[in-house]
LORO-546602 format. One record per residue: residue number from 1; y negated, z negated, x negated of N, C-alpha, C in turn; residue in three letters. Coordinates in pm, whole numbers. Layout:
BEGIN
ATOM   pos     n_py     n_pz     n_px    ca_py    ca_pz    ca_px     c_py     c_pz     c_px   code
ATOM   NUM        Y        Z        X        Y        Z        X        Y        Z        X    ALA
...
//
This chain:
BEGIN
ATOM   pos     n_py     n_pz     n_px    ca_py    ca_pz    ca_px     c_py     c_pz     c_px   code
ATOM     1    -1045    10868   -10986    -1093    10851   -10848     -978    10848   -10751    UNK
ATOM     2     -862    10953   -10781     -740    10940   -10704     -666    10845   -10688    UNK
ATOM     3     -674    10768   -10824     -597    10660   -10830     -678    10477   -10781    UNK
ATOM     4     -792    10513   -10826     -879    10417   -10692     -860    10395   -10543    UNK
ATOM     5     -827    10574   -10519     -816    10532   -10390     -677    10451   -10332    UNK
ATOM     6     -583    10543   -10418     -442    10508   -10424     -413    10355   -10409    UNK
ATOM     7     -494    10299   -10505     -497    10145   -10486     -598    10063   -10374    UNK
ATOM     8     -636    10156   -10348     -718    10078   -10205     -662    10124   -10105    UNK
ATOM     9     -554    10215   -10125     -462    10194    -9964     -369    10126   -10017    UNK
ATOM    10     -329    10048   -10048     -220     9966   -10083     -108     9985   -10162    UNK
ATOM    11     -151    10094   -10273      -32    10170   -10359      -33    10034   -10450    UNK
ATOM    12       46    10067   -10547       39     9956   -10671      132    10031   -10745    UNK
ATOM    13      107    10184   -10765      185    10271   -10842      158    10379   -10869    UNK
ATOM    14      134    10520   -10925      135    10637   -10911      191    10721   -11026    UNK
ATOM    15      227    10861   -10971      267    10939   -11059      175    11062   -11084    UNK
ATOM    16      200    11140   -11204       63    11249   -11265      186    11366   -11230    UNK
ATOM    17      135    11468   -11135      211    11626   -11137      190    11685   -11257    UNK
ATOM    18      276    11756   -11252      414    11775   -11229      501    11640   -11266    UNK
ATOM    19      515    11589   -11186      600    11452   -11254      751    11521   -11228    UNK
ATOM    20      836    11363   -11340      993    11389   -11357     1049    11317   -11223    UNK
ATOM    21     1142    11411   -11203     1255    11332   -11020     1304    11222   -11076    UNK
ATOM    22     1347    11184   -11219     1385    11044   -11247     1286    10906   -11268    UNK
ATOM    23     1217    10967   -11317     1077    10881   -11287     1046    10796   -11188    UNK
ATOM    24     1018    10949   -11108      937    10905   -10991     1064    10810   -10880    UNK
ATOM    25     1236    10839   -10914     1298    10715   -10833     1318    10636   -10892    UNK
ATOM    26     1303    10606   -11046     1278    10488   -11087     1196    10381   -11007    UNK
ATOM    27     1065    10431   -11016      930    10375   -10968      973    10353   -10807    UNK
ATOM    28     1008    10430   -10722     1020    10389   -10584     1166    10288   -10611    UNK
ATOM    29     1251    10276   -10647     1353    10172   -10699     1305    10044   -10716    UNK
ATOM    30     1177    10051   -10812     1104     9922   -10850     1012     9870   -10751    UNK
ATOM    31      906     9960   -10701      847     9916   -10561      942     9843   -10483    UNK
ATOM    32     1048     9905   -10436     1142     9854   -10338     1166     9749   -10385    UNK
ATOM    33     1248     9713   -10507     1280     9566   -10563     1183     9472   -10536    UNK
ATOM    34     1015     9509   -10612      941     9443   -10598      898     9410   -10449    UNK
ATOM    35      901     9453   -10368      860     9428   -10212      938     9337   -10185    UNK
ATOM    36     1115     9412   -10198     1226     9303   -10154     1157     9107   -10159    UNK
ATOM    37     1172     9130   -10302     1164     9025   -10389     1014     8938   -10335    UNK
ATOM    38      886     9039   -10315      805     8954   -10273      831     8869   -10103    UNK
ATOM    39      890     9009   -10024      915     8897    -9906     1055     8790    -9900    UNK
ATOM    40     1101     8800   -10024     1238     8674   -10045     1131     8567   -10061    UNK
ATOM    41     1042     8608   -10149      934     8462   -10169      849     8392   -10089    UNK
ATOM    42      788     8512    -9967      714     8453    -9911      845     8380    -9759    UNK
ATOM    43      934     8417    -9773     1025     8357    -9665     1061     8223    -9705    UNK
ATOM    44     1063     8210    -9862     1128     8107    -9846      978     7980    -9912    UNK
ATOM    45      917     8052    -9861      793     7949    -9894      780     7910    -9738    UNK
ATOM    46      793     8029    -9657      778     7955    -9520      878     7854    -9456    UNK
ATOM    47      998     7854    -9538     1054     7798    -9489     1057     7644    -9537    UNK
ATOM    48     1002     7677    -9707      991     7554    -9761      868     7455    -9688    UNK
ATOM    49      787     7525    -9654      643     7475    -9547      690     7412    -9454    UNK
ATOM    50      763     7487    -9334      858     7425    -9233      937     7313    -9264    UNK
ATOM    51      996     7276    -9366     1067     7216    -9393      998     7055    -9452    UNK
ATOM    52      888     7074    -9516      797     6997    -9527      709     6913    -9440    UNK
ATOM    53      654     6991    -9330      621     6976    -9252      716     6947    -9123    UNK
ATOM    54      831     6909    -9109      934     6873    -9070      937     6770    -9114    UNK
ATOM    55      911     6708    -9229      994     6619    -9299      878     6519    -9322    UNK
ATOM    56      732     6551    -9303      617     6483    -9268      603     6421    -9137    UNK
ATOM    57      639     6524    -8996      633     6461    -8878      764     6357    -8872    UNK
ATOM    58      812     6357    -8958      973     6263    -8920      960     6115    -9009    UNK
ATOM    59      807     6189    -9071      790     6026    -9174      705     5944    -9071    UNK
ATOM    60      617     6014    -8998      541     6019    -8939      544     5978    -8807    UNK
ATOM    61      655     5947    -8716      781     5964    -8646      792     5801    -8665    UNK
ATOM    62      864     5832    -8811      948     5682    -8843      839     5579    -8817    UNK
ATOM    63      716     5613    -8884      611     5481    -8947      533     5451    -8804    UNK
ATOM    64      556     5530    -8738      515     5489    -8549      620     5383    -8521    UNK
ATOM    65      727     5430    -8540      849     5358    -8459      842     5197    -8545    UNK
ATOM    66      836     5181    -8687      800     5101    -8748      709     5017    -8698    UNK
ATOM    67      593     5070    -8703      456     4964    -8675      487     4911    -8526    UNK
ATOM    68      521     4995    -8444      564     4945    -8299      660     4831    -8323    UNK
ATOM    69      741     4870    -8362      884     4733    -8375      791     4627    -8436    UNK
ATOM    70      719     4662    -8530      660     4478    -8620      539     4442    -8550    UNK
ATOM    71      457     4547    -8431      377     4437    -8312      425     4387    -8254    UNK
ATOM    72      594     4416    -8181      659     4343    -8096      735     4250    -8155    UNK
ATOM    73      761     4239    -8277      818     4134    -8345      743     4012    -8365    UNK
ATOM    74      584     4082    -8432      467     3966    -8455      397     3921    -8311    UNK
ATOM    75      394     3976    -8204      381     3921    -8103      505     3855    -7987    UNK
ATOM    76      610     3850    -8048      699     3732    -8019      719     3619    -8092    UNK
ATOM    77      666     3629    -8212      645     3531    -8311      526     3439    -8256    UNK
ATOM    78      460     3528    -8238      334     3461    -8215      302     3332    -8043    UNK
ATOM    79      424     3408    -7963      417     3383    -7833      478     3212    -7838    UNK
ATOM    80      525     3188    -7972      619     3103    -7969      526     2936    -7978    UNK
ATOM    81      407     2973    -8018      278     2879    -8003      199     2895    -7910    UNK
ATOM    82      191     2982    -7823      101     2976    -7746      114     2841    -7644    UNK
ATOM    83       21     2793    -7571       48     2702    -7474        8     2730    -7325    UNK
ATOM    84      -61     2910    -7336      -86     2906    -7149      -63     3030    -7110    UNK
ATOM    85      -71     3116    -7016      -62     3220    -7034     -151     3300    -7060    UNK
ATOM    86     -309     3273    -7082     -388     3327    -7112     -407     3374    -7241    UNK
ATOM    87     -356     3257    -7313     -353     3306    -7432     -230     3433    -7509    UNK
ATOM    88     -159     3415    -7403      -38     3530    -7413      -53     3641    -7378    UNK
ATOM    89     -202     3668    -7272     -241     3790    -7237     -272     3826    -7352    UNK
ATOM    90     -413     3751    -7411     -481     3816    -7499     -446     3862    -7613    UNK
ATOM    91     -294     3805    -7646     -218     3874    -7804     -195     4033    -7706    UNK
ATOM    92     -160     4019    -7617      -94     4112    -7548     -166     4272    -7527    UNK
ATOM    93     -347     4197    -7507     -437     4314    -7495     -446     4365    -7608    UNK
ATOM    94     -404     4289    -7730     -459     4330    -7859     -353     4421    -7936    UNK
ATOM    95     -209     4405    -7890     -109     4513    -7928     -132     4644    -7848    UNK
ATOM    96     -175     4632    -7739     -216     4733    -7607     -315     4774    -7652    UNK
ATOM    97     -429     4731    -7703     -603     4817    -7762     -516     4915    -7847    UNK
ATOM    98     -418     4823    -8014     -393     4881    -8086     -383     5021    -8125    UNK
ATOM    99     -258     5049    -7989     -199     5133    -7952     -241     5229    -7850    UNK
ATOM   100     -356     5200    -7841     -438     5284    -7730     -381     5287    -7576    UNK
ATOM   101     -346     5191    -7520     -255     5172    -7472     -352     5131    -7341    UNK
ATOM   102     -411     5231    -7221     -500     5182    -7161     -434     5117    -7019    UNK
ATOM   103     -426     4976    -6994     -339     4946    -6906     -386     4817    -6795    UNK
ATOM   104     -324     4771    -6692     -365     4678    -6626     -238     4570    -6578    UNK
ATOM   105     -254     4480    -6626     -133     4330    -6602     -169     4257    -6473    UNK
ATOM   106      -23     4277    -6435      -13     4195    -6364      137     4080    -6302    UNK
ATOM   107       74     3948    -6350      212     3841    -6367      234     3782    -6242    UNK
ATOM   108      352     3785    -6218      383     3743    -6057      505     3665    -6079    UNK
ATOM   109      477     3487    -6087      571     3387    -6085      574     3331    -5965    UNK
ATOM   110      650     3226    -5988      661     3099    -5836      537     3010    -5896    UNK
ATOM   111      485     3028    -6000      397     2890    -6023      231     2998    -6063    UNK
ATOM   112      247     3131    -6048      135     3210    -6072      156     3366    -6002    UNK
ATOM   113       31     3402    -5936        0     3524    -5919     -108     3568    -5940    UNK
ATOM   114     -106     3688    -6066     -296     3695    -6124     -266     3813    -6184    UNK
ATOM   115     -356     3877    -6162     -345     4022    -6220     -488     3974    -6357    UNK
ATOM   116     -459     4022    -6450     -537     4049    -6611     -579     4166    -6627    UNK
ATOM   117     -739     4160    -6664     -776     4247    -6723     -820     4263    -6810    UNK
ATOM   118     -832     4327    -6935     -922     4367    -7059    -1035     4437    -7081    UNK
ATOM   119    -1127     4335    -6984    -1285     4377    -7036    -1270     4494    -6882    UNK
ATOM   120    -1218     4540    -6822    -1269     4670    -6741    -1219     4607    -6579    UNK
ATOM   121    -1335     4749    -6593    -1319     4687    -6422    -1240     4767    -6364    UNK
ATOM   122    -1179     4665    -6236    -1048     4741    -6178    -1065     4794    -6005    UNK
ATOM   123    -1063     4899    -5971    -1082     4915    -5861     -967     4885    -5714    UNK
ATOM   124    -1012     4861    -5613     -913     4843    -5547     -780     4895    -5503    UNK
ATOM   125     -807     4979    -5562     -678     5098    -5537     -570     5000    -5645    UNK
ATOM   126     -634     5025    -5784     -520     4973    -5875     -496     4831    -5840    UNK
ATOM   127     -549     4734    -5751     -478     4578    -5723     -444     4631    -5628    UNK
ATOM   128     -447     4684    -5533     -344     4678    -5460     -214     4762    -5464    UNK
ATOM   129     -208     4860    -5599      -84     4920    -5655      -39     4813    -5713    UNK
ATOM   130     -111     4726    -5801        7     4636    -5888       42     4520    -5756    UNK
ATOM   131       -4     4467    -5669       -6     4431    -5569      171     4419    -5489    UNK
ATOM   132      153     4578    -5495      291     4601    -5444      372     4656    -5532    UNK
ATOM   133      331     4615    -5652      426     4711    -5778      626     4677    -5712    UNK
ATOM   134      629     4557    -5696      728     4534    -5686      822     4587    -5544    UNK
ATOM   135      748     4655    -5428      824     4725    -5386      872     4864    -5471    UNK
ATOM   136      802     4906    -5583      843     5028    -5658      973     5008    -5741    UNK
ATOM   137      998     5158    -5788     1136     5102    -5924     1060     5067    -6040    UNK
ATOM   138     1182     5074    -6118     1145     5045    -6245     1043     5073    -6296    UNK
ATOM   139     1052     5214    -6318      906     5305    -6340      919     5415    -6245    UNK
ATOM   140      744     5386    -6231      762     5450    -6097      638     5517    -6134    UNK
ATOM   141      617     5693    -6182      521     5783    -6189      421     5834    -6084    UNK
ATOM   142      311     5835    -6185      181     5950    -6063      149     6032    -6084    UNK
ATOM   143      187     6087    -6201      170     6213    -6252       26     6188    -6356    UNK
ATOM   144        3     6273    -6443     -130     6253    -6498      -92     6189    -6621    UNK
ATOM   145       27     6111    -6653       67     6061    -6763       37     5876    -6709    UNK
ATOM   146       14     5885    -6567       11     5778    -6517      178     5722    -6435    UNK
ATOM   147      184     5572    -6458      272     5527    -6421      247     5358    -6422    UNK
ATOM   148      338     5302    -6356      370     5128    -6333      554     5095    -6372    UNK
ATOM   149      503     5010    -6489      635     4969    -6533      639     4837    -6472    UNK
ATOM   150      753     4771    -6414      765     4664    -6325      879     4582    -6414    UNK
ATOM   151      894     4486    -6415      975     4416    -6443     1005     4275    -6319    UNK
ATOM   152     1110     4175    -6337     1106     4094    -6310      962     3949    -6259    UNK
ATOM   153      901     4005    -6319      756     3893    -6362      626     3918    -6434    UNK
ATOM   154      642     4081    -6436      538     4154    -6527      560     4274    -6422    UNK
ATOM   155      470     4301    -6411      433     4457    -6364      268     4501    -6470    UNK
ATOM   156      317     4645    -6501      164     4690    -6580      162     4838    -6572    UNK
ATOM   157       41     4867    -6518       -1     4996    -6455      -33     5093    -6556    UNK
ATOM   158       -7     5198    -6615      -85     5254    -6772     -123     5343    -6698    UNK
ATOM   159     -268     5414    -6756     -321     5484    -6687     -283     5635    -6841    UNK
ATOM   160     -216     5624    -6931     -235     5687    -7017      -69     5708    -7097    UNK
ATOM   161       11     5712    -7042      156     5682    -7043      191     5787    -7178    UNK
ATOM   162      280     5759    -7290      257     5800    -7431      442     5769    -7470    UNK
ATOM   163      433     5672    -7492      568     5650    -7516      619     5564    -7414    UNK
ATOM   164      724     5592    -7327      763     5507    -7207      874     5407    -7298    UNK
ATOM   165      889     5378    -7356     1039     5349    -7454      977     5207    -7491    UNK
ATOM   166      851     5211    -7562      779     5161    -7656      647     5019    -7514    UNK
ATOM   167      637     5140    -7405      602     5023    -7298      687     4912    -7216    UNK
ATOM   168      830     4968    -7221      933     4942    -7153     1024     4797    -7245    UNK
ATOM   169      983     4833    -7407     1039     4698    -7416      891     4616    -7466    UNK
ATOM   170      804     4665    -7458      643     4576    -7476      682     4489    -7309    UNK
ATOM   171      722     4530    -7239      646     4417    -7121      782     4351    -7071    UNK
ATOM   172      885     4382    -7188     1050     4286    -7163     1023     4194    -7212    UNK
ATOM   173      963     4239    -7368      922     4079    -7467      834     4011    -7376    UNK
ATOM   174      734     4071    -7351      639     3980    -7241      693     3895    -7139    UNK
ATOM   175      820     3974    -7028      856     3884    -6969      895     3728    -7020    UNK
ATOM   176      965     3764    -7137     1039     3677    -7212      947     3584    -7263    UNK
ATOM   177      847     3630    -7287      752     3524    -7362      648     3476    -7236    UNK
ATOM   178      677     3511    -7114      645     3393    -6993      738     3304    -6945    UNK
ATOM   179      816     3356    -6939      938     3258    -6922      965     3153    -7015    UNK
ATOM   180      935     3160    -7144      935     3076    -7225      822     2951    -7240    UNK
ATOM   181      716     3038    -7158      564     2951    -7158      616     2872    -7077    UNK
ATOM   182      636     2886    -6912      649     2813    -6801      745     2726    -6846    UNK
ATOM   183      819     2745    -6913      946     2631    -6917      909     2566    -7024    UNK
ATOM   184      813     2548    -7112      716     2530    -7198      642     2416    -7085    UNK
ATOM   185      543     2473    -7067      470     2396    -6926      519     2300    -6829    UNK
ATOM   186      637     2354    -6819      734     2254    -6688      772     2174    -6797    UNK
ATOM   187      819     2174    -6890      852     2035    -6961      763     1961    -6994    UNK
ATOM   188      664     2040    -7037      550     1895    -7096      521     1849    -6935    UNK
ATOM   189      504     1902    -6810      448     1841    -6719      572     1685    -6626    UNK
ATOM   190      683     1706    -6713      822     1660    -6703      770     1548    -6798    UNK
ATOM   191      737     1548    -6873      736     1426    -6989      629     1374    -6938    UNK
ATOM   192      532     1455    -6909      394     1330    -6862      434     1274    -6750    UNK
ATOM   193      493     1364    -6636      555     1270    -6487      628     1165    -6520    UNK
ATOM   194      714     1131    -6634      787     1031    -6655      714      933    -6722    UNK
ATOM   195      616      996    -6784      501      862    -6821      455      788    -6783    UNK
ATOM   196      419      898    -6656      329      790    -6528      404      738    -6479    UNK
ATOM   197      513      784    -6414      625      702    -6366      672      548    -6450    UNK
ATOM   198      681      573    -6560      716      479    -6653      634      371    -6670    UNK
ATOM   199      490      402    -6661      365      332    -6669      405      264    -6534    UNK
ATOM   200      392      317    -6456      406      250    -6303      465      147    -6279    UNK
ATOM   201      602      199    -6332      739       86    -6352      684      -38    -6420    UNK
ATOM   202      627       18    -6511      568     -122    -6615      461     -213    -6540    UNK
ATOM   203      383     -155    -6461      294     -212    -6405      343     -287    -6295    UNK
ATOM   204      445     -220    -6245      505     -305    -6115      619     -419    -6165    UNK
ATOM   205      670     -381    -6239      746     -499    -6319      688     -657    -6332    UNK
ATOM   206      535     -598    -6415      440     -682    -6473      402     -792    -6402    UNK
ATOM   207      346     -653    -6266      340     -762    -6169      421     -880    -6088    UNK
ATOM   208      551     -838    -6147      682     -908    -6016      659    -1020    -6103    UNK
ATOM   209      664    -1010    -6274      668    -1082    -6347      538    -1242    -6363    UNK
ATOM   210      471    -1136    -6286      329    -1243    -6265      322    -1345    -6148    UNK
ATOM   211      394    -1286    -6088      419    -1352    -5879      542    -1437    -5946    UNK
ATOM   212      665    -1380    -6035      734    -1513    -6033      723    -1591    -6084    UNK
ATOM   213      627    -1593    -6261      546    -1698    -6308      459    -1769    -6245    UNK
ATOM   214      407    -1716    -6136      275    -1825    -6026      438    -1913    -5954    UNK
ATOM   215      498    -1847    -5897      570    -1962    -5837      628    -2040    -5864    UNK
ATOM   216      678    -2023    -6021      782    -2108    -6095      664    -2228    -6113    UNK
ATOM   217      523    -2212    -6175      469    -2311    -6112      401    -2368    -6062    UNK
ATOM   218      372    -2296    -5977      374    -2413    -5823      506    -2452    -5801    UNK
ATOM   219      626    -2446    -5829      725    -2512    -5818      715    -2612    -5917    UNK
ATOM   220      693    -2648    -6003      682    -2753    -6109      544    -2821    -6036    UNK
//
């Protein structure tokens, strides 16, 4: 019964009186070892845990930074067919859904000014922030995890700001892949002006060609 109890307060040992003094520091010798030894194990299990779990968030870490780099890769790939800018939004909303990325566009050229949205409605407050995005800086915070990243020809409002790194070169490629549209656009609208032009020429030629065949004869 003594020794029941002994073990239900947390002994894991006992000695019978009259016990021997060598004994009994044997046994406290071995407790001690054994304690030592159990918290060497459980330390270095915690540390092996930590260390694991270290080495999970850093995989974890990487395969973010990964998938980010190959949407902005596959959506510059992709930008390279597009033919308007609409269709450049919509790759655009779809790396932005991906990524949970809750945000509002707005493109401000010499040949366009239009703010984009994805499916939601936008209240007046936020057009007339992206509105004037461009008196702001670069990025320019509201606190809340809210902010407006501005660029040259892109401004985009996130209402949910996560990785600033990862928005900052999302709406560089973007610039880049409007700039590429418009000059895209301005050329084909360059080749058709010279068509018509060309057509014109031909037609007016045609005609000189017709007025000097009537006179050559009536000269005969």
């Amino acid at each position: 019964k003594d020794r029941l109890k002994g073990y239900d307060s947390g002994g894991n040992d006992y000695v019978c009186k009259p016990f021997d003094k060598d004994v009994l520091v044997a046994k406290v010798i071995a407790a001690a070892e054994q304690r030592q030894l159990k918290n060497e194990l459980q330390s270095q299990l915690a540390t092996s845990s930590a260390k694991t779990k270290s080495a999970e968030e850093n995989a974890r870490t990487a395969h973010d930074s990964n998938t980010k780099t190959q949407a902005i890769s596959h959506f510059l790939q992709q930008s390279l067919f597009f033919k308007n800018l609409d269709m450049l939004v919509e790759e655009f909303y779809k790396i932005t859904n991906t990524h949970h990325i809750h945000c509002l566009l707005r493109i401000h050229t010499d040949r366009t000014q239009q703010i984009y949205s994805n499916n939601k409605e936008t209240n007046p407050l936020e057009k007339e922030l992206l509105n004037r995005s461009t008196e702001l800086d670069r990025v320019h915070h509201f606190g809340n995890n809210r902010a407006i990243f501005n660029s040259q020809k892109v401004s985009l409002l996130v209402s949910n700001v996560d990785d600033s790194d990862f928005v900052i070169l999302l709406i560089n490629t973007l610039e880049s892949s409007v700039t590429a549209i418009e000059n895209k656009i301005e050329f084909i609208e360059a080749i058709l002006q010279f068509k018509e032009n060309n057509y014109q020429l031909k037609v007016e030629l045609a005609t000189i060609v017709d007025d000097l065949s009537t006179e050559i004869k009536d000269e005969i």
